[in-house]
ChimeraX commands (.cxc) that place a marker at each C-alpha (Angstrom):
marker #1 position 4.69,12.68,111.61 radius 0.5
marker #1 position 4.88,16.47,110.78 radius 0.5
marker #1 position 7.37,17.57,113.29 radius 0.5
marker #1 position 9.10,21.53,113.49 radius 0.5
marker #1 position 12.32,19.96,113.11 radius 0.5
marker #1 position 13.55,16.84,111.25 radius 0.5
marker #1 position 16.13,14.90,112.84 radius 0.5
marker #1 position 17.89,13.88,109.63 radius 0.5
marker #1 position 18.56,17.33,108.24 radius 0.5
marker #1 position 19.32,19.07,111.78 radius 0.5
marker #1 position 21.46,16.34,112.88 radius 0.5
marker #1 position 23.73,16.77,109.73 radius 0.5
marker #1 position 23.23,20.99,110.34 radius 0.5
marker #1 position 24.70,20.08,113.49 radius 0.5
marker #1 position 28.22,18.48,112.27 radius 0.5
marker #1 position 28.25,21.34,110.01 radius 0.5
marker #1 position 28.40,24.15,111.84 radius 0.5
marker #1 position 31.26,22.41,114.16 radius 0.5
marker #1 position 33.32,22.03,111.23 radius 0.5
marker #1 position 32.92,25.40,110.43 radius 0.5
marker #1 position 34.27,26.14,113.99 radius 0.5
marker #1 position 36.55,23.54,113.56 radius 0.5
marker #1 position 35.99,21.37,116.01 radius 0.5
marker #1 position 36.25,17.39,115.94 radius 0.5
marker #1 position 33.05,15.48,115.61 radius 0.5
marker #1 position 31.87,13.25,118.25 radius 0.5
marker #1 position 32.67,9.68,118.14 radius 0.5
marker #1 position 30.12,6.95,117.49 radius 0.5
marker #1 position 27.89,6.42,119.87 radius 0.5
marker #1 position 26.01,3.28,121.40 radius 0.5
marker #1 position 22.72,2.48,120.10 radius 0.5
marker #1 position 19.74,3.11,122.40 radius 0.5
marker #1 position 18.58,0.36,124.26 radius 0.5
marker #1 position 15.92,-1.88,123.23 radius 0.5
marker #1 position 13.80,-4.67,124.63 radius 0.5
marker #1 position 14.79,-8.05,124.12 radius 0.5
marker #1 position 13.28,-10.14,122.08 radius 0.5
marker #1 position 11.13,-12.29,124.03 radius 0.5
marker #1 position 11.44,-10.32,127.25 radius 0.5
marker #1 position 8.13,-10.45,128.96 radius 0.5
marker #1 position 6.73,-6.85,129.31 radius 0.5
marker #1 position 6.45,-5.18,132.80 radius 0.5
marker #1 position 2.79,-5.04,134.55 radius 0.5
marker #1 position 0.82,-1.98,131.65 radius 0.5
marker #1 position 3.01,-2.47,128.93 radius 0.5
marker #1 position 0.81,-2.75,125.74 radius 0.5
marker #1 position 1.31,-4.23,121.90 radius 0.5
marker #1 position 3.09,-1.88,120.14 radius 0.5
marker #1 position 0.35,-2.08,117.31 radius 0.5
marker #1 position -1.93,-0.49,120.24 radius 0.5
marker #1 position 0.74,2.47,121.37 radius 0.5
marker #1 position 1.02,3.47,117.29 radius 0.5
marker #1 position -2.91,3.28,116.76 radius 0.5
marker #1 position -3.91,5.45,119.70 radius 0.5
marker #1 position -0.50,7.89,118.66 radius 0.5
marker #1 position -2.36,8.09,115.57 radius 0.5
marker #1 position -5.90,9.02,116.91 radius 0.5
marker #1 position -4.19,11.52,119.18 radius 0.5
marker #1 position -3.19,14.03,116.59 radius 0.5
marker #1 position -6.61,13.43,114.45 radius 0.5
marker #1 position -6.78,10.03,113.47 radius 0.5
marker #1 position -6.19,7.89,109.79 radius 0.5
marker #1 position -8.97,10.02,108.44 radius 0.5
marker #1 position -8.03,13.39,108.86 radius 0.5
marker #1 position -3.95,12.71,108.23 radius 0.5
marker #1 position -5.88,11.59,105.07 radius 0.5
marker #1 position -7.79,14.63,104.49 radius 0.5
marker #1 position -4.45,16.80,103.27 radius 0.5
marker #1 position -1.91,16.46,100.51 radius 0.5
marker #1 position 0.91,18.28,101.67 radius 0.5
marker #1 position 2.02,20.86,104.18 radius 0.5
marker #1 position 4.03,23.90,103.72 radius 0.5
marker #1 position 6.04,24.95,107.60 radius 0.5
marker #1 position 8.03,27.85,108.06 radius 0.5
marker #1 position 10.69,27.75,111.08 radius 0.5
marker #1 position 13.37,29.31,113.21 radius 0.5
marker #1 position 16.20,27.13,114.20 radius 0.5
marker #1 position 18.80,28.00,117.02 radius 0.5
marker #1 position 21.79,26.90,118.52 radius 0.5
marker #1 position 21.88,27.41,122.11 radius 0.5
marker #1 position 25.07,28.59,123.57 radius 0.5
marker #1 position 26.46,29.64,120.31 radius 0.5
marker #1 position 24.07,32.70,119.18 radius 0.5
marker #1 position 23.17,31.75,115.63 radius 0.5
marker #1 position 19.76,31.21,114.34 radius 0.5
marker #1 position 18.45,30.88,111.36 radius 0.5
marker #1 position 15.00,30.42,108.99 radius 0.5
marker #1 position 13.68,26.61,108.40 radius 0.5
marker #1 position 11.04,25.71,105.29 radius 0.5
marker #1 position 10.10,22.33,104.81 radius 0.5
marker #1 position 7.63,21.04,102.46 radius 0.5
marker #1 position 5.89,17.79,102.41 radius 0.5
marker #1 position 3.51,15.69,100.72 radius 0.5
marker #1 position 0.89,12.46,101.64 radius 0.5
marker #1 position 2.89,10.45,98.80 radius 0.5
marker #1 position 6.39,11.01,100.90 radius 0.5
marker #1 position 8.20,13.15,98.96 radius 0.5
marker #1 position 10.20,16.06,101.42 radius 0.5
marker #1 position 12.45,19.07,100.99 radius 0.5
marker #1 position 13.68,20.73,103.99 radius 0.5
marker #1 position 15.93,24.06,103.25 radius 0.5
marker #1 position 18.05,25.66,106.07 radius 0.5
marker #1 position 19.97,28.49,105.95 radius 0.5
marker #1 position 22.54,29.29,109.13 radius 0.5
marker #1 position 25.50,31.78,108.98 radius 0.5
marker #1 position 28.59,29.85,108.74 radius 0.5
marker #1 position 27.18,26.81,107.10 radius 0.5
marker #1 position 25.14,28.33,103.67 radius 0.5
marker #1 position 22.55,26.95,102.86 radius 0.5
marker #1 position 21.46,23.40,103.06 radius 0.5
marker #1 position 18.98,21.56,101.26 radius 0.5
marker #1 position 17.53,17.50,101.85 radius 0.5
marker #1 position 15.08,15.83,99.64 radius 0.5
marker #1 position 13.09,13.51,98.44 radius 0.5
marker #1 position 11.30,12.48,95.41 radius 0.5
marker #1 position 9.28,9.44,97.09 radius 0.5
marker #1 position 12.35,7.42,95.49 radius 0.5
marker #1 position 15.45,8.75,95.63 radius 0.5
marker #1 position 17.06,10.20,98.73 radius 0.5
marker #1 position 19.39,13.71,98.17 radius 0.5
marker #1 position 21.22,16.57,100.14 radius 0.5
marker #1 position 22.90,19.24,99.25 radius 0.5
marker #1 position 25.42,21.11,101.56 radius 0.5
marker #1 position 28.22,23.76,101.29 radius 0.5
marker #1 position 30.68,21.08,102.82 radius 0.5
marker #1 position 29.55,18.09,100.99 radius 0.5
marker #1 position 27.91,19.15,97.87 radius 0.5
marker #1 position 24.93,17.68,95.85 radius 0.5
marker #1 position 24.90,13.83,96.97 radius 0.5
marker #1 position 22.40,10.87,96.72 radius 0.5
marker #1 position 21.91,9.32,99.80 radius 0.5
marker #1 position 22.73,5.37,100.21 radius 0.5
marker #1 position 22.48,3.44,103.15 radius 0.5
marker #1 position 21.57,3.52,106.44 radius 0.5
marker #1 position 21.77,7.37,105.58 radius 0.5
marker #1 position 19.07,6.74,102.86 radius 0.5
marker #1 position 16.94,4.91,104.94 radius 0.5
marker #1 position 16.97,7.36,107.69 radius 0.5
marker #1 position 15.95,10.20,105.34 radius 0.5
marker #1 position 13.10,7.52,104.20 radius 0.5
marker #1 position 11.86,7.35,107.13 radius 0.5
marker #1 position 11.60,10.94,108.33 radius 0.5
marker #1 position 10.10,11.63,104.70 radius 0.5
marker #1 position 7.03,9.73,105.58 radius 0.5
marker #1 position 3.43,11.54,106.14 radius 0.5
marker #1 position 3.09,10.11,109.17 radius 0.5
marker #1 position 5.39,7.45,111.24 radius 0.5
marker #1 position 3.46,6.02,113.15 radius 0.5
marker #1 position 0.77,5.10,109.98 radius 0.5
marker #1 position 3.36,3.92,108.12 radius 0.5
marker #1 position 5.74,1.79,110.79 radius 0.5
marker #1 position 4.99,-1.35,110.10 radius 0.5
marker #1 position 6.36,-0.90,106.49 radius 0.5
marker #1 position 9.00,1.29,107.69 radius 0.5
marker #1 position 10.91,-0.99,110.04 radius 0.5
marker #1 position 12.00,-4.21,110.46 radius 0.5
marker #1 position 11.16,-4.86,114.51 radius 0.5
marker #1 position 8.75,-2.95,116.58 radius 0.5
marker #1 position 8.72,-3.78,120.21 radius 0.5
marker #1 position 7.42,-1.95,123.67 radius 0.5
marker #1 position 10.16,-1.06,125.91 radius 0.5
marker #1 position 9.06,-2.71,129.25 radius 0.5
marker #1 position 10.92,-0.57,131.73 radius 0.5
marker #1 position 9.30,2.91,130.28 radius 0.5
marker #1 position 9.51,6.43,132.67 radius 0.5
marker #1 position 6.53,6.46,134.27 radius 0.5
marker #1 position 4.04,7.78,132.78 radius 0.5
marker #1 position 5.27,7.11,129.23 radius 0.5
marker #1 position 4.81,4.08,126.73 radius 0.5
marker #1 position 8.02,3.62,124.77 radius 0.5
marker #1 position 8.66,2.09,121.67 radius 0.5
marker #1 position 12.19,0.39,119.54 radius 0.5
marker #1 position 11.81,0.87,116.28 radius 0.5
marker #1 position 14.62,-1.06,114.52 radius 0.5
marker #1 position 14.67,-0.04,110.41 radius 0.5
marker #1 position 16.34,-3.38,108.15 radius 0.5
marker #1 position 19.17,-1.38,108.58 radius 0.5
marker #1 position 20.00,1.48,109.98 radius 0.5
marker #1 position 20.55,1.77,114.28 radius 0.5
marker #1 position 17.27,1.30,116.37 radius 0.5
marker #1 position 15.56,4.47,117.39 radius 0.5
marker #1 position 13.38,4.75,120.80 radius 0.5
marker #1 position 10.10,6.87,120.42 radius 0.5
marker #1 position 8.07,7.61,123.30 radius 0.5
marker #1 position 4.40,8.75,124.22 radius 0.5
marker #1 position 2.53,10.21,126.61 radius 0.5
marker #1 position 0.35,7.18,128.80 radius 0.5
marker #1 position -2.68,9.80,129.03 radius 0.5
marker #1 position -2.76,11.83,125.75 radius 0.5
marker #1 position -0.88,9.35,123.62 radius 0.5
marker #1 position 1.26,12.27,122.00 radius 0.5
marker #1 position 4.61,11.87,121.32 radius 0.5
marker #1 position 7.30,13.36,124.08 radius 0.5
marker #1 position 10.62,11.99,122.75 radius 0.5
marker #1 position 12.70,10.17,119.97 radius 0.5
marker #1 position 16.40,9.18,120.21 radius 0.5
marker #1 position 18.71,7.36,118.22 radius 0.5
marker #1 position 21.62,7.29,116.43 radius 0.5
marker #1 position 22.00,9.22,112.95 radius 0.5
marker #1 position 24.51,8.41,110.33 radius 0.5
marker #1 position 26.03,11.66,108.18 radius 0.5
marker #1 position 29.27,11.90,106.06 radius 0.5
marker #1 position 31.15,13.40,109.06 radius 0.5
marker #1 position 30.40,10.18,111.11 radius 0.5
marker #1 position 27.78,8.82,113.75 radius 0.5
marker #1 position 25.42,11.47,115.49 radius 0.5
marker #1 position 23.68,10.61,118.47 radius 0.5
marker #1 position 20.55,12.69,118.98 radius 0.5
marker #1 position 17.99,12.94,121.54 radius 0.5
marker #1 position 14.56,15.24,120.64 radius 0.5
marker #1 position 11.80,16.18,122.45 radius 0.5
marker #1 position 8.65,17.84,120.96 radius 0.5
marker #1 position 5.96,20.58,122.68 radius 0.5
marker #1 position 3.32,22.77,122.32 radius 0.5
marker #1 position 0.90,21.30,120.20 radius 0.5
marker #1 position -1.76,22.79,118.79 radius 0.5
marker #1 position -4.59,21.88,116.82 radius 0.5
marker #1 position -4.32,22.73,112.89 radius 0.5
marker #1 position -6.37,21.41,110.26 radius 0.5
marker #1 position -7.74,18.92,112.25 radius 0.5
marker #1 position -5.01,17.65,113.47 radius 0.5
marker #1 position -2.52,18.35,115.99 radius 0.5
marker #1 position 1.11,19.25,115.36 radius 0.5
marker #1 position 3.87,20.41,117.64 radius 0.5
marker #1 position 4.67,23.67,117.41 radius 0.5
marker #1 position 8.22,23.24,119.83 radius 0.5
marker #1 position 11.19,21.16,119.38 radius 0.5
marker #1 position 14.73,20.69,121.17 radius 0.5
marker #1 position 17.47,18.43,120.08 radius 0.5
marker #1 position 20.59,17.73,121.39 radius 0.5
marker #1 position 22.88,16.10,118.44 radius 0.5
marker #1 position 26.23,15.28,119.73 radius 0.5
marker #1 position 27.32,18.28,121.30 radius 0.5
marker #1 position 25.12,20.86,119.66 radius 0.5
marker #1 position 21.39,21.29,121.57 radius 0.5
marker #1 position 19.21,23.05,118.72 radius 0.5
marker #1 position 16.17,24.22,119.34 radius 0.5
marker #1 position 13.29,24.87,116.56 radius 0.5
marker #1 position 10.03,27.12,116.40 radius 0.5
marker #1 position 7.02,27.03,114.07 radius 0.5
marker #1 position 6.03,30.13,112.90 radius 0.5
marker #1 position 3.66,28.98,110.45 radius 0.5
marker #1 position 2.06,26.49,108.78 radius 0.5
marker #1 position -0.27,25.65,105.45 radius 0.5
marker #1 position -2.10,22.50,104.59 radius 0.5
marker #1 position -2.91,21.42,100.63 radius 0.5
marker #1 position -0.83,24.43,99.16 radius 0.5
marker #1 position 0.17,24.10,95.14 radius 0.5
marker #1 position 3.04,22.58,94.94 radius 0.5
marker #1 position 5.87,21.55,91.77 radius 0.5
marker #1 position 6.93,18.59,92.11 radius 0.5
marker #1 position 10.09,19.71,90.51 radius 0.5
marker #1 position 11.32,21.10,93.83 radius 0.5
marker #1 position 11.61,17.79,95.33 radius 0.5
marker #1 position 14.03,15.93,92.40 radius 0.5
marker #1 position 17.80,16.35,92.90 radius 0.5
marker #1 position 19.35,19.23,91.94 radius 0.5
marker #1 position 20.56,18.72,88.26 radius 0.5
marker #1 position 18.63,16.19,87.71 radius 0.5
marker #1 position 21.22,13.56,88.43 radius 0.5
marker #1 position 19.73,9.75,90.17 radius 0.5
marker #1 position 16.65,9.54,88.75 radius 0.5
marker #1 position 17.45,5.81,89.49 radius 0.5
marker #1 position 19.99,5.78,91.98 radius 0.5
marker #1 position 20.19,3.57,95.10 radius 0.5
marker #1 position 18.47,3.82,97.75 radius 0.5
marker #1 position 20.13,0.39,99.55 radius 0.5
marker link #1:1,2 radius 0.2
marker link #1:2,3 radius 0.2
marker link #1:3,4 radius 0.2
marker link #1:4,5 radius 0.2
marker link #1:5,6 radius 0.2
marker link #1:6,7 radius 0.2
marker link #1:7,8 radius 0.2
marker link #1:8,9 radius 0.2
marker link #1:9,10 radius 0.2
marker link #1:10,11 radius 0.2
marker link #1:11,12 radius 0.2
marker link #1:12,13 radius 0.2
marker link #1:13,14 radius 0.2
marker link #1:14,15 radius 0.2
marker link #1:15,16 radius 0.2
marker link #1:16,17 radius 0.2
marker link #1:17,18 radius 0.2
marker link #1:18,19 radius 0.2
marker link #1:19,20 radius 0.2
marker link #1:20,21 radius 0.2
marker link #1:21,22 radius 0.2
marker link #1:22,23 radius 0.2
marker link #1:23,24 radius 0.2
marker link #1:24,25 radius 0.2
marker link #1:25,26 radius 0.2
marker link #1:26,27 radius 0.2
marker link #1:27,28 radius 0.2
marker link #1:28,29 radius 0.2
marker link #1:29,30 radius 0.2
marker link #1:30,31 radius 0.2
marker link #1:31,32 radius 0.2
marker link #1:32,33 radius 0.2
marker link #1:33,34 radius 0.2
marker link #1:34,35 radius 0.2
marker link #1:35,36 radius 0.2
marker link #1:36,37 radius 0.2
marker link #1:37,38 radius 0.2
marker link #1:38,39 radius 0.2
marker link #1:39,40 radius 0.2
marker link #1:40,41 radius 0.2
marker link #1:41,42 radius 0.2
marker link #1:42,43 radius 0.2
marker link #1:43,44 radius 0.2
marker link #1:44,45 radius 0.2
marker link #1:45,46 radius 0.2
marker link #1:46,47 radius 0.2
marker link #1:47,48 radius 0.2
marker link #1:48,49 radius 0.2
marker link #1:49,50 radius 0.2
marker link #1:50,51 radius 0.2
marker link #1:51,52 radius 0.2
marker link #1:52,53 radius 0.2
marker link #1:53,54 radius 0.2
marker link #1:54,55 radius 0.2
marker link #1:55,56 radius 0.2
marker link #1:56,57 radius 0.2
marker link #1:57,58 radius 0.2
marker link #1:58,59 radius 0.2
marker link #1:59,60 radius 0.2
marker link #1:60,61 radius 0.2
marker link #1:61,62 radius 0.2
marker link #1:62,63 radius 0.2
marker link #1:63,64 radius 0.2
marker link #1:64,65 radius 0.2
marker link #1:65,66 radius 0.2
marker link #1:66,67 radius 0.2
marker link #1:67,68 radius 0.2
marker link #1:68,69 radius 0.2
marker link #1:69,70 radius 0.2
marker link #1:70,71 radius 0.2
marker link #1:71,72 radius 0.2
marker link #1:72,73 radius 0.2
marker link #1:73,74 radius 0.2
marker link #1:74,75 radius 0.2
marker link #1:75,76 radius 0.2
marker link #1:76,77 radius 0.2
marker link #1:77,78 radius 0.2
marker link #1:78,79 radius 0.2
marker link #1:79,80 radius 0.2
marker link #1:80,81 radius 0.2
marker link #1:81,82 radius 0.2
marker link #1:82,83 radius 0.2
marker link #1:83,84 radius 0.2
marker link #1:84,85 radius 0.2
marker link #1:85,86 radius 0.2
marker link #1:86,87 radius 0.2
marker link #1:87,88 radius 0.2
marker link #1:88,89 radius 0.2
marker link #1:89,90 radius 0.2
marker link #1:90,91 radius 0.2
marker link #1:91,92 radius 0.2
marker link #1:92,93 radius 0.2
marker link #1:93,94 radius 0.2
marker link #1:94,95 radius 0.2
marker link #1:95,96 radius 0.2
marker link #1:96,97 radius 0.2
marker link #1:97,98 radius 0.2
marker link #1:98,99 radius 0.2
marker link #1:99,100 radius 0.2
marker link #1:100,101 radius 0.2
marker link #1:101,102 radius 0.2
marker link #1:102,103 radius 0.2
marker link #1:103,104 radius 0.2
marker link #1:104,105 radius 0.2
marker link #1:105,106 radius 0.2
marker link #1:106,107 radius 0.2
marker link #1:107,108 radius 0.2
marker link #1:108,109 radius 0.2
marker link #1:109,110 radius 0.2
marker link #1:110,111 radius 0.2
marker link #1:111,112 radius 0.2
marker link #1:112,113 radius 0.2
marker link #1:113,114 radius 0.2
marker link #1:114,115 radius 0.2
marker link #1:115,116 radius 0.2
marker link #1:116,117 radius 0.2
marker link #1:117,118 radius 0.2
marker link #1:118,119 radius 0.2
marker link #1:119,120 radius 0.2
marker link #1:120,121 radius 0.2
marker link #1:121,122 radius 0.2
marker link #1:122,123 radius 0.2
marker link #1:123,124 radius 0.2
marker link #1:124,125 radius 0.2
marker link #1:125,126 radius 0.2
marker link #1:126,127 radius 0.2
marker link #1:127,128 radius 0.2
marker link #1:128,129 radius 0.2
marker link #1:129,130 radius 0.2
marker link #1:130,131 radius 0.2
marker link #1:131,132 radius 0.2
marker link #1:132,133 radius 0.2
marker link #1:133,134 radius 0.2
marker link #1:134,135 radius 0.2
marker link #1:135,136 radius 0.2
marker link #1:136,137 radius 0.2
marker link #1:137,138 radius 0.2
marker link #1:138,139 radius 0.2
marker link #1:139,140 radius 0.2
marker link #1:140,141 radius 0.2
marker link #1:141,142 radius 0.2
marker link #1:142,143 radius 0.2
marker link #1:143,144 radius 0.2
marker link #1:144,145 radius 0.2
marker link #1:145,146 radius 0.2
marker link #1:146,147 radius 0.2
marker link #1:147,148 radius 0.2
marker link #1:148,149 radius 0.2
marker link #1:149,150 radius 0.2
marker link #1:150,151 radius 0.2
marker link #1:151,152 radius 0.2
marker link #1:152,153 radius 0.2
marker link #1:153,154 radius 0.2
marker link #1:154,155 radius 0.2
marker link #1:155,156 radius 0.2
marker link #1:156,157 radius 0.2
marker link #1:157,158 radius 0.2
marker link #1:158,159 radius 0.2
marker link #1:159,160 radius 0.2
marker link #1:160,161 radius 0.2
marker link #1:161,162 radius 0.2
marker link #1:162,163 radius 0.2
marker link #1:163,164 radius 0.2
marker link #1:164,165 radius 0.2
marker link #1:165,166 radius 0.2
marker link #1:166,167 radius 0.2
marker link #1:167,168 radius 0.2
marker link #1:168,169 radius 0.2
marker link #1:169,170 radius 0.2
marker link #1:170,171 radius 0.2
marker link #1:171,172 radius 0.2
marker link #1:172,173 radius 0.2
marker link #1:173,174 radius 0.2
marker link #1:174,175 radius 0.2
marker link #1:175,176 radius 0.2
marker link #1:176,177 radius 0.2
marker link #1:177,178 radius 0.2
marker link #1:178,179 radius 0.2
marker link #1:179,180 radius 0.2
marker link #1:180,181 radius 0.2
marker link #1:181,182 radius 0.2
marker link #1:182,183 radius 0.2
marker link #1:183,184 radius 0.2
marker link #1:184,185 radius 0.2
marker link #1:185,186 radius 0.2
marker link #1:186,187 radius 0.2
marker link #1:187,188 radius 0.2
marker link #1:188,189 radius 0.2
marker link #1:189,190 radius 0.2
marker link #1:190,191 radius 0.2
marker link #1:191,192 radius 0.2
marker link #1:192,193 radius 0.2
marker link #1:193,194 radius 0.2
marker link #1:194,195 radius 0.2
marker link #1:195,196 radius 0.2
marker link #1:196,197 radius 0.2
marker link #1:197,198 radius 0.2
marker link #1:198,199 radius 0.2
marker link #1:199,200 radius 0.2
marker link #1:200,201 radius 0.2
marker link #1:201,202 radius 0.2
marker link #1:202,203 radius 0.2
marker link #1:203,204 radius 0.2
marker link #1:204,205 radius 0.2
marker link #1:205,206 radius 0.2
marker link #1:206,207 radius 0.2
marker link #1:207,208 radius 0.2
marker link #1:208,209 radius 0.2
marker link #1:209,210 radius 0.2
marker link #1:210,211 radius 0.2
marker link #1:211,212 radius 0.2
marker link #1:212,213 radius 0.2
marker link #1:213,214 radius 0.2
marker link #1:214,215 radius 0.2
marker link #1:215,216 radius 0.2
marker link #1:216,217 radius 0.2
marker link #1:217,218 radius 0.2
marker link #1:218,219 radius 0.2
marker link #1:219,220 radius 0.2
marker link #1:220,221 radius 0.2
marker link #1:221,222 radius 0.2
marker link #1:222,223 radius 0.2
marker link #1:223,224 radius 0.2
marker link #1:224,225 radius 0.2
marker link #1:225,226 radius 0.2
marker link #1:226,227 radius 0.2
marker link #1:227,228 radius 0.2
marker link #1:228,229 radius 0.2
marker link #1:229,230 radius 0.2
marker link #1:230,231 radius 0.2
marker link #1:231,232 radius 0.2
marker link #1:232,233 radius 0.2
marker link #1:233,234 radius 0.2
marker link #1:234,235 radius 0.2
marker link #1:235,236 radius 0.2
marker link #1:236,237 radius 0.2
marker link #1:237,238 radius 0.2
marker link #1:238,239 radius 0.2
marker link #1:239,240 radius 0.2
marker link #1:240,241 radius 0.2
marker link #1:241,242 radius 0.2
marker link #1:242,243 radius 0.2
marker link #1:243,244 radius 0.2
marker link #1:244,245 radius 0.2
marker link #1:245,246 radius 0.2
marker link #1:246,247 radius 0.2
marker link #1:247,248 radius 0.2
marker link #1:248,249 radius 0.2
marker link #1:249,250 radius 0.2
marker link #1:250,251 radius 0.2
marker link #1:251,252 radius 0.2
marker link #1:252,253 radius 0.2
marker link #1:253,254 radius 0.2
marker link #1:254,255 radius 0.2
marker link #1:255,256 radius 0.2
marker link #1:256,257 radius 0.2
marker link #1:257,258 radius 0.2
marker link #1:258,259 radius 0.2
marker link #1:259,260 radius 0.2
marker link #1:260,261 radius 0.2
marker link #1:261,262 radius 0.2
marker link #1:262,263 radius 0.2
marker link #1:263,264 radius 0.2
marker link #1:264,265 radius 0.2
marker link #1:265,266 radius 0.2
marker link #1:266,267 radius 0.2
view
């Protein structure tokens, strides 16, 4: 889904800008809990098929997701506590190719893409690499037009979580490989409140917890315009300023820098 933050890219911002302050980063954490397999599901728990479909319908339905080719967002991301902020673009397409480009003092500029195939990001710290992995499959996943259309090809395992906060319908989504994330939705509107997980980076395990706000209706659909995450122990918090549907764009800005992987792994 078109969020005002991605997960993947802010997570990793995250690690960043405490090794620029040179502090440690957090050790792995535990995977979120899911529902076991089998487990009967507490008294209103529905078929996860059900919880994606009406998630779907909520923010416009199959039809009008359908309707656009790509989406241009302009953003402000912050880091509480530590007074630095700085701008956000990301540009998508339907066909699931991504760049997201953030720029924060004492980190650069970073950059994460994708080409609908191969999985890159580019960092001050790191440099230009191609992603492999769990870390690819992450980036996959957050790369996609919208989640919730695309889960069942997306993960492995999708099951209700029968002990859901009231008034929310939770669901694990488990990719082939990468750790389980939880993503929940409100019981009435069917919008998404929450997703948490785990998220791998080259400076080790992140565990994140988002929550998205304020949506709005654009383009006939609805899109939050408000996100907070707290990634180890950073909380950033992301606005969307703007936002344009169907705009031109090269599909050079979404290959690797250099031109390197056309065929790399993605594994």
């Amino acid at each position: 889904m078109i969020r005002p933050a991605k997960t993947f890219s802010t997570a990793r911002v995250a690690l960043l800008v405490l090794a620029a302050a040179g502090c440690a980063a957090p050790a792995a954490a535990p995977q979120p809990a899911t529902a076991a397999t089998g487990a009967a599901s507490a008294p209103g728990a529905r078929a996860p098929a059900a919880i994606l479909a009406d998630a779907v319908a909520a923010t416009g339905g199959v039809q009008a997701w359908r309707s656009h080719r790509s989406v241009h967002q302009k953003m402000v991301l912050t880091l509480k506590g530590m007074a630095m902020s700085g701008p956000v673009e990301h540009f998508q397409t339907s066909n699931d190719k991504s760049l997201t480009v953030t720029t924060l003092p004492a980190v650069g500029e970073t950059r994460d893409g994708s080409n609908g195939s191969v999985l890159w990001a580019q960092d001050p710290v790191n440099g230009t690499r191609l992603l492999e992995g769990a870390e690819a499959e992450q980036a996959r996943i957050e790369a996609a037009w919208n989640l919730e259309m695309e889960a069942p090809a997306l993960f492995a395992k999708i099951e209700t979580v029968p002990d859901a906060p009231a008034g929310l319908e939770c669901l694990v989504l488990t990719p082939k490989i990468a750790p389980p994330m939880r993503a929940c939705y409100d019981r009435q509107t069917h919008l998404e409140v929450s997703l948490e997980g785990t998220r791998a980076t080259p400076q080790g395990q992140v565990p994140f917890n988002s929550t998205v706000s304020d949506w709005r209706a654009v383009g006939g659909l609805k899109i939050p315009y408000a996100s907070q995450m707290q990634a180890g122990p950073v909380t950033i918090v992301t606005a969307l300023n703007d936002i344009a549907f169907d705009e031109p764009l090269d599909d050079k800005m979404f290959e690797p820098p250099g031109g390197a992987g056309a065929a790399a792994p993605t594994k």
